[in-house]
N, C-alpha and C positions, 0 to 999 in steps of 0.2 A: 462864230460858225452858224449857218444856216443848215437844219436840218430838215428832210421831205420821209418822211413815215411813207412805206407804199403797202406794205407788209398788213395787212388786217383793215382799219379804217384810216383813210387818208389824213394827212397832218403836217402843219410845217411848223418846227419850233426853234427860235432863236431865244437862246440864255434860257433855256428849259419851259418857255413859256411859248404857247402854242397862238399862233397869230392869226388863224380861223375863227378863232371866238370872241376877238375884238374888231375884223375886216366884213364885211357885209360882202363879199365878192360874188359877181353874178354867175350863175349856173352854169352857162355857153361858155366864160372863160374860163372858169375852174375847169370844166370839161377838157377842153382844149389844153390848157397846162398840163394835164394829166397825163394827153393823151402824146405833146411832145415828150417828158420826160419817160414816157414807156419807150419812146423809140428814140432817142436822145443818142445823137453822134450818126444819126443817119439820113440820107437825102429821102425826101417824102415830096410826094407830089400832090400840089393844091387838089387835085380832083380825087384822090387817094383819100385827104383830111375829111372833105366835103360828104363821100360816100359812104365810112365809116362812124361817121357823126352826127351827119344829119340827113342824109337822105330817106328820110323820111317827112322831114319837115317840107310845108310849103312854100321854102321863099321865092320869091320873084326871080333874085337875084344871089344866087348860092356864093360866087365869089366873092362879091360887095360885104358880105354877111361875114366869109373867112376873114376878109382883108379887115373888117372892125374888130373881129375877135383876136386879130393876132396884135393891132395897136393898142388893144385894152392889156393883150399880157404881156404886151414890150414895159407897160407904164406901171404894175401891177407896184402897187408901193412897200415898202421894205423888201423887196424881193428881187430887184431888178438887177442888184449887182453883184447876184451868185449867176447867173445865166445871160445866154445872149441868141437871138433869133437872128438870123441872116436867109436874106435872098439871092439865093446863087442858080446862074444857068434853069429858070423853072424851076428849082427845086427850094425846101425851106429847110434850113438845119438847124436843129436845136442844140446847142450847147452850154454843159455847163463848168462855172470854175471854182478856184481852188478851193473856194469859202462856203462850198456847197456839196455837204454828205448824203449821200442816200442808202437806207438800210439795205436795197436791194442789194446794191452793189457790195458794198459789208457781207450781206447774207450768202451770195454766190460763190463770191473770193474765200470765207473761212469752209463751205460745206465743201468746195473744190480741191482745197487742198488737205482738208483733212481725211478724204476719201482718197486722195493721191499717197499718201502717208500712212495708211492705216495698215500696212502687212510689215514695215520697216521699224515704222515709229508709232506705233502705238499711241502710246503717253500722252507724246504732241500731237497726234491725229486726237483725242479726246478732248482735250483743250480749247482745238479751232473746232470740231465740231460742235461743241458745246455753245459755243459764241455764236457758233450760226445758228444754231437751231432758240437760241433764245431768242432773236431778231424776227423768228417767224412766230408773228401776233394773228394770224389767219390769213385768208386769199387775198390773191394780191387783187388791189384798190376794192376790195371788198365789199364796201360802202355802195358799190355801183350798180346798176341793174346790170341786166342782160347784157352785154354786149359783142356782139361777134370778132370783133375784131381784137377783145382780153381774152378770148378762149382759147389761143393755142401760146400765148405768155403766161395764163393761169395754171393752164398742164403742164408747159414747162416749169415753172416754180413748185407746184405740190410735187411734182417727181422729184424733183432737186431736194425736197424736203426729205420726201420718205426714205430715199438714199443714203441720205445722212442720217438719218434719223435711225434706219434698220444698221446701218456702219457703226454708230456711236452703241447701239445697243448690243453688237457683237462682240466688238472689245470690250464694255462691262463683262461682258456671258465669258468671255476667257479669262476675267481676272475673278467670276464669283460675285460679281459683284451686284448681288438679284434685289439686295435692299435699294438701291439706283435704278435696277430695270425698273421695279415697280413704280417709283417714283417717276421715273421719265413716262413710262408707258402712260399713268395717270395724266400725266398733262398733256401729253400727245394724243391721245383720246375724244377730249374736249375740242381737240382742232379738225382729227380724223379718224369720227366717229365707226364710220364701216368699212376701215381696213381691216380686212382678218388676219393679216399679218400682225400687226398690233396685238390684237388679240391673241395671237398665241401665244407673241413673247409674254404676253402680262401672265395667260394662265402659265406660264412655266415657269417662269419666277418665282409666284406665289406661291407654286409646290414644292418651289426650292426651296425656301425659306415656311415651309410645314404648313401652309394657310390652305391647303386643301379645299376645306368647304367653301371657304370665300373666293377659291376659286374655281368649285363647282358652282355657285351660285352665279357667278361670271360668264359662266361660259354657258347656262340656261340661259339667263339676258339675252348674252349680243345674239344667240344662233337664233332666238325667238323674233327680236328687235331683227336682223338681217332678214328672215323669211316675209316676218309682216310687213316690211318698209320695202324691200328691194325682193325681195321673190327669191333668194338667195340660201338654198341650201349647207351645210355643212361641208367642209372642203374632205379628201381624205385623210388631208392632215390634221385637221378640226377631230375628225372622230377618231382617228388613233389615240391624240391627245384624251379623249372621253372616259378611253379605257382605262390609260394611265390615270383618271382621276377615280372609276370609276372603282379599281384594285387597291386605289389606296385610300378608297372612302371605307372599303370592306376590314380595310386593317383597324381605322379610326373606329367604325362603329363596334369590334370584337373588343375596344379597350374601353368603351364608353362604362363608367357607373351609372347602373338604371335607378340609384337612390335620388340622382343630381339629374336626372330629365326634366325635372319641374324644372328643377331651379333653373336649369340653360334657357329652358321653354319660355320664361316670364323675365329673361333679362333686361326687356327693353320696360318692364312694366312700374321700375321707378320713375320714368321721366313723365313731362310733363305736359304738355300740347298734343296734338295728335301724332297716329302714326304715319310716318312720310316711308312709302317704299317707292320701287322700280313698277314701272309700267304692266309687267309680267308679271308682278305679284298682286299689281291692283287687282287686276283684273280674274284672277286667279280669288282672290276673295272676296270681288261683287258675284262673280260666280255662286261662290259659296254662301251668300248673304239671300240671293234669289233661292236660292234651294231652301233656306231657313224660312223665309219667305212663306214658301208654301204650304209648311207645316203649321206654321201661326203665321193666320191670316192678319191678326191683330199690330204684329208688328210692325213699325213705318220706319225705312228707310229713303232717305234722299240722295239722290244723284246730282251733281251740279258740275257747273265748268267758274274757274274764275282767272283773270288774266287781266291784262295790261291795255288800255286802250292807248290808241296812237292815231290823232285823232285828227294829225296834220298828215299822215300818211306817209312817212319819210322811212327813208330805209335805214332800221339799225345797225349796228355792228354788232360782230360776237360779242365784244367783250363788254358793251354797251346791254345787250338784252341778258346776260349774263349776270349782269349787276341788279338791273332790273327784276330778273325774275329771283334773286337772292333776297331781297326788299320783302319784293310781295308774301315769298316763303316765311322771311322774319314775323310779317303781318298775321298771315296764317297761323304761324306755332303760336301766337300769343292767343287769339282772339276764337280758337276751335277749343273741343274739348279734347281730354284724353280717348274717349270713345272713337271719334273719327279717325277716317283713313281718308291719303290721300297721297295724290301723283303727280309729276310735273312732268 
């Protein structure tokens, strides 16, 4: 079986092994392959492929240019005998057969009908939706820049995601089941970072299962992180949510022993590399480091940036820069001291 990854960064793997990183395939055709299998089973008109693709470019001759690019992906090797290009009536139709999976399709068909199932069958609506929602590795063909013509299939699949995704976290929430919200909402996060919906389900979770502070501390984050990034206030459900943490932070702190403040205070102060927090608290203690600053002039502190160069310019993937900036972190915890702070 021939597999086509569309779902986060593009991929075609037969016998689990990914045939991209042994194929040199030219840019123009990968494009164009891509750009059939997004519209695959439908009639598309040469001058439709042309303006979506390249009209920008200067060729001479736009058509001559299609008409190579679609004999490069007739010929495409190992690949040619999951699909079939035909020229019918003007039109090109991309089709593919039986020996030829794609996660989208998986991805639609389990979030579809686990959202059809969810008031009747429960159970089995968890099941397929869970299947689906694993298949979403990030935006579809992700890997890609800009392009106008993924932007109203990219809406439709993140919608299709969050559907499921808010559907599968509902039926947890009727069976209790807030040690799985948390857990789902955490990975869901990573993929869609500024949904406040998300975000609520995680702080309400959290407060199910008593974690209170760590989910006051959550919800300073993202409401900071939404304003500074997207201009984005607090919803009124956001701040209802505030209150409810904010009456049962007053219960927590009335049962606190003030003999054990140090000790909570200097928790993290066995370990051993620097301190890695959230952007919101960096920030929050260069603050505080400038203000120390000025009372002893003598002290030196540095500010610095460090990161990843990419130095051929290529567009990563999530899960690709993901890994990368995990590396560089490992790099960091060994090579800093305990004294440093710092943020990614």
């Amino acid at each position: 079986m021939i597999y086509i990854y569309t779902l986060g960064d593009f991929d075609i793997r037969i016998n689990d092994n990914s045939i991209l990183e042994s194929k040199n395939y030219p840019y123009r055709t990968m494009k164009l392959f891509k750009y059939f299998f997004t519209f695959k089973g439908k009639k598309i008109l040469p001058k439709n492929i042309i303006e979506d693709l390249w009209a920008d470019n200067n060729f001479q001759d736009h058509k001559n240019v299609l008409r190579t690019q679609i004999s490069r992906t007739r010929k495409m090797i190992d690949l040619e005998p999951c699909y079939d290009i035909q020229y019918i009536n003007g039109y090109y139709v991309f089709e593919t057969k039986n020996n030829c999976i794609l996660d989208v399709e998986l991805f639609e068909k389990y979030i579809v009908q686990g959202n059809t199932i969810k008031e009747e069958k429960p159970d089995e609506a968890l099941l397929l939706l869970n299947k689906g929602l694993e298949l979403y590795k990030g935006t579809y063909l992700g890997e890609m820049d800009y392009e106008e013509w993924l932007v109203p299939i990219r809406n439709r699949y993140h919608r299709l995601y969050l559907e499921g995704l808010f559907n599968y976290i509902e039926i947890l929430k009727q069976k209790g089941k807030n040690l799985d919200i948390v857990k789902t909402c955490e990975e869901a996060i990573h993929l869609k970072l500024y949904d406040e919906n998300l975000h609520i389900y995680f702080i309400e979770a959290l407060m199910e299962i008593g974690e209170t502070r760590y989910a006051i501390s959550h919800y300073e984050y993202i409401t900071s992180r939404l304003y500074n990034h997207l201009g984005v206030k607090p919803s009124p459900r956001m701040r209802i949510l505030y209150k409810k943490l904010q009456s049962q932070d007053k219960v927590l702190r009335n049962t606190i022993n003030l003999y054990k403040v140090d000790e909570e205070l200097e928790q993290f102060d066995e370990a051993n590399g620097p301190l890695i927090c959230e952007p919101y608290y960096f920030k929050f203690l260069y603050n505080l480091e400038k203000r120390n600053g000025l009372r002893n002039v003598e002290l030196n502190k540095f500010l610095g940036v460090m990161t990843i160069e990419n130095e051929e310019h290529l567009t990563i993937g999530e899960e690709d820069l993901r890994d990368s900036m995990n590396t560089l972190m490992e790099i960091i915890n060994v090579n800093l001291r305990r004294g440093d702070v710092l943020s990614k």
